[in-house]
N, C-alpha and C positions, 0 to 999 in steps of 0.2 A: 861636371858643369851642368847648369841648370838654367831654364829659360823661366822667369817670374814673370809675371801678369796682376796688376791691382784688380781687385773685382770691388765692388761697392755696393752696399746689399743696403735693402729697408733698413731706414734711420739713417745716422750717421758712420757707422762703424765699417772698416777699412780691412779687407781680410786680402791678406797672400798667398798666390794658389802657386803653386811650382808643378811643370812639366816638365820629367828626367829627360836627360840628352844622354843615350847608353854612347859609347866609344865607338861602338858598330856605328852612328850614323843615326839607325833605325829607330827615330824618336817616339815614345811614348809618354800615354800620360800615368802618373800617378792619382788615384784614389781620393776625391776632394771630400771625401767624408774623414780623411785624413787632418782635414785641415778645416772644415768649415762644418758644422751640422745641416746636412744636407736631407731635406723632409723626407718625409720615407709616405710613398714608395720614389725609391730616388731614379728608378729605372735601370734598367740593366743591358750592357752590348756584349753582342757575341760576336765572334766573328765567323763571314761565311766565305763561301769559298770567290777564290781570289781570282778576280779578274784576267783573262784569259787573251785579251788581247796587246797592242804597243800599249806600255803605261805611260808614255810618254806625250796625254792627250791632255791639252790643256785648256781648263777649263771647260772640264766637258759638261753637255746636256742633258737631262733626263726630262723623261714624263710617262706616265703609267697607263697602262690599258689594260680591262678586263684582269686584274690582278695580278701584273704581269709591268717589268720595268723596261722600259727601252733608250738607249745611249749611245748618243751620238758622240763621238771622241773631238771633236774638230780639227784641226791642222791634220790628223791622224786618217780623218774622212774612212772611218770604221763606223759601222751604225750593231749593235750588238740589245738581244734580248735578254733578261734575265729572269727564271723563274722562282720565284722565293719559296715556294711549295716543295720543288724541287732541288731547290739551292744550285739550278742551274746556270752558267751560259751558254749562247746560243750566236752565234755570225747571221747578220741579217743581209738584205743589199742595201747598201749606201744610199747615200743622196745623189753618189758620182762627181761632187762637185768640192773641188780643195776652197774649201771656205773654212774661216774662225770666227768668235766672238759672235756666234746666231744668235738666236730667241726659239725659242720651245714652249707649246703646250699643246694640251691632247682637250678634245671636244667630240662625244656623241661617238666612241669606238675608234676614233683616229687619233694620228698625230698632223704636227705641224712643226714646221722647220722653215726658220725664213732668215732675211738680211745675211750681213755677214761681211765679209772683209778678205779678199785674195789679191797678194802681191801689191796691194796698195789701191786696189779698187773697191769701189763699197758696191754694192749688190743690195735691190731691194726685192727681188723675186721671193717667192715663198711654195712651197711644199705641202701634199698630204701624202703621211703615209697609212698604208691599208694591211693591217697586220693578218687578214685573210688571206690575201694575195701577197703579201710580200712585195708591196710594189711601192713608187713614186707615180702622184700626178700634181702638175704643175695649179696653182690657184691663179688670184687677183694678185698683183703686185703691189707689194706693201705702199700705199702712197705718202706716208709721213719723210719727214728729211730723214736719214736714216744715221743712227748713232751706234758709235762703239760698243760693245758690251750694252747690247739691248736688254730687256729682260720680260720674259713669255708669262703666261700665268692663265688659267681659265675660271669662270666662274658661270654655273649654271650650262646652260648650253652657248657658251662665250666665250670664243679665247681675248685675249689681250697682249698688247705689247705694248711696255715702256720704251721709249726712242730714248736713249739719250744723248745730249749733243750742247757742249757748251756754249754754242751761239741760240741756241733755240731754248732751251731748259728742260724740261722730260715729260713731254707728252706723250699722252694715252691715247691707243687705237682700240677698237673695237672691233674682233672679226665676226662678221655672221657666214657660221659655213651654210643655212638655207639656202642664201640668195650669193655667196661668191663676194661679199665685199664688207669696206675696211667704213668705220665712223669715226670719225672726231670725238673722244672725249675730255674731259677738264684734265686740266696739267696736274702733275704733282708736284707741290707747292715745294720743290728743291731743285736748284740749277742744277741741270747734266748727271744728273746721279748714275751712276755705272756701278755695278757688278753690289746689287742689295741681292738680300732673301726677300723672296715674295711666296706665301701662302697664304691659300682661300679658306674661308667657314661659312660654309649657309652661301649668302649672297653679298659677301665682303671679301675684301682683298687686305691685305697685310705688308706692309711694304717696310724695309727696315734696315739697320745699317746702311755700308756701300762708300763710296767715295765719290766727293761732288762739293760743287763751291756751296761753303759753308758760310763763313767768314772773309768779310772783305774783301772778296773774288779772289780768293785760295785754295786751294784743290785738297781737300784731307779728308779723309775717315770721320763717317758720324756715326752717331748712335740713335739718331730721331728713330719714329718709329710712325708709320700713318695707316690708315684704316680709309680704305675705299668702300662707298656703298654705291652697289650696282643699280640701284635702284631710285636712288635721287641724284647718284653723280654729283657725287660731293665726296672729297676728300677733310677728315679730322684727323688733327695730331691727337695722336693719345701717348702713353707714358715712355717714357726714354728706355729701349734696351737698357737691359741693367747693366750688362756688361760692360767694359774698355771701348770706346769706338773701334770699329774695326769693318773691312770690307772681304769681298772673297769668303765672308762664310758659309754655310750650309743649312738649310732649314726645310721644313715640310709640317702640317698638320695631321694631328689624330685625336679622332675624340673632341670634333671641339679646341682643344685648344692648337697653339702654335710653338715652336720650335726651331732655335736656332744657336747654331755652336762654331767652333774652330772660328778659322778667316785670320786676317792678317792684321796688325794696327798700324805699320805704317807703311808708305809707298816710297822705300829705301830699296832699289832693286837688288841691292848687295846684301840686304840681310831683310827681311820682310816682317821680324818678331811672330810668328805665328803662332795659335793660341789654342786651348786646346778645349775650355768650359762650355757648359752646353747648359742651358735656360729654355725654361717655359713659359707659354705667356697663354693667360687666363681672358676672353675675351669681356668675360663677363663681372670680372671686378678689377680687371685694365692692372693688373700685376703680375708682377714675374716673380720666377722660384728656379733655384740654382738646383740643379739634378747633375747624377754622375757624369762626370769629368767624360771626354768621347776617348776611345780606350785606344783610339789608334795613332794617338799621339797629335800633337802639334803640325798644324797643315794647312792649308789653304787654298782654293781654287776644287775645292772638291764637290762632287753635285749629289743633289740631298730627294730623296724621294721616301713615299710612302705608303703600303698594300696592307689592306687586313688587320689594319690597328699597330703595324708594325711599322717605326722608322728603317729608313737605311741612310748612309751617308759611304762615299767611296772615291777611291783615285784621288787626284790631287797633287800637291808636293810641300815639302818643305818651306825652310828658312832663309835662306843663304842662294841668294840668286836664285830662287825659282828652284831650288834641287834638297835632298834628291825626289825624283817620280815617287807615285805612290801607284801602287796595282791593287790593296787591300780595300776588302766591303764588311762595313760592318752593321748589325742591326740591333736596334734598340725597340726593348719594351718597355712602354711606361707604367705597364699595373706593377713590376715586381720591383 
């Protein structure tokens, strides 16, 4: 059995990429240079070692410090470091608090961990952590309305949070950790988008896929793609993910460019289609290029970071009702 994906590449031409489904369950992708000519250097993943804690963590968070990955599980409330030098993990202390669906980013040697969602209460509190001490202190409380499947991002000495929330659309906060508080910035020009990739370059923000009313206030998977500048706070569309729409996927920056793979196309909880292709995006001439297929198979809800010119992408799950977990991390380099 095999799960197909249309991909649509520069010009018009329509190519078929197939991710094998083994009988074990344990999906994997096959080799898109099999199938498409894939530029070279098309990048290459390895796999590291496997995730140590419940992989039963959904939608989990990352964000990087000092070269170093940190990962909060949610429902799971496991907060774990990882070291890519040493192809370590490491048990950190928690946040202590049964929260999901946060926002995450690191600013200036920290992290940040805020909003969230427990037993059906939403939480707009927010979090630093201090990777010296191993410790939690409380901030400013986030004061935008607080949305689902927020989404964290930092730029410069800035973190950011998209709120999104289908009565209000997806607004942008601004944290300054000098002075402990949150600014009002411009919306991003799509109702309630939940669960995009977002990665920084220089003093821009990257915002893309995700699911949110597209069309005639209907809730589906897109493939827009938008470009924040930090600097005049203004939001531009730039070119359409090449890919299938799709939400839940995984991405991060190196080098200048940007990156983004897996996710899901549609929001069928009984079968999710999840995808396995993995694309670059050029800031500088606003196009995208198809690189190797992500070798840990078809997935989605997996959380995407980046250290030392090296991707990572890890955890997550399948197809089929949200199953099965995934525990595997895998890294990608793009010179080879």
């Amino acid at each position: 059995m095999k799960n197909f994906i249309n991909i649509l590449l520069a010009g018009s031409m329509l190519f078929l990429v197939s991710c094998e489904k083994p009988e074990d369950e344990a999906l994997k992708a096959s080799s898109l240079s099999e199938v498409v000519d894939v530029p070279s250097p098309a990048g290459k993943w390895t796999k590291k070692a496997t995730f140590p804690g419940d992989k039963e963590a959904d939608f989990p968070l990352a964000f990087t410090i000092n070269n170093k990955i940190y990962l909060e599980t949610n429902f799971v409330n496991d907060f774990w470091e990882y070291d890519p030098l040493q192809n370590l993990w490491t048990k950190k202390k928690s946040i202590n608090f049964f929260l999901h669906h946060m926002a995450a980013f690191s600013v200036g040697g920290y992290g940040y961990i805020g909003l969230g969602t427990t037993f059906g209460n939403d939480h707009r509190g927010f979090w630093k952590y201090n990777p010296s001490t191993d410790s939690w202190s409380e901030i400013a409380e986030f004061p935008g309305e607080h949305g689902l499947n927020s989404t964290g991002f930092s730029i410069g000495n800035m973190g950011y949070v998209l709120s999104a929330s289908s009565d209000i659309g997806t607004p942008l906060y601004q944290y300054n950790p000098a002075n402990d508080t949150w600014t009002k910035k411009a919306d991003l020009p799509i109702l309630a988008l939940e669960l995009p990739v977002v990665f920084s370059i220089g003093s821009k923000a990257y915002v893309g896929t995700g699911f949110g009313v597209i069309h005639e206030g209907f809730f589906e998977p897109t493939n827009q793609f938008w470009e924040y500048d930090s600097e005049t706070d203004k939001w531009t569309r730039k070119a359409d993910f090449a890919g299938v729409s799709r939400f839940s996927a995984a991405g991060f920056s190196i080098g200048g460019k940007g990156y983004i793979g897996t996710g899901a196309t549609t929001a069928d909880r009984q079968e999710r289609n999840a995808v396995c292709d993995f694309w670059e995006y050029n800031p500088g001439t606003d196009k995208w290029t198809l690189k190797s297929a992500f070798k840990g198979g078809v997935r989605h809800g997996s959380f995407g970071a980046s250290v030392n010119g090296k991707g990572f992408i890890g955890l997550g799950f399948g197809t089929t009702n949200n199953v099965p977990f995934k525990n595997d991390l895998w890294e990608f380099d793009p010179s080879l």
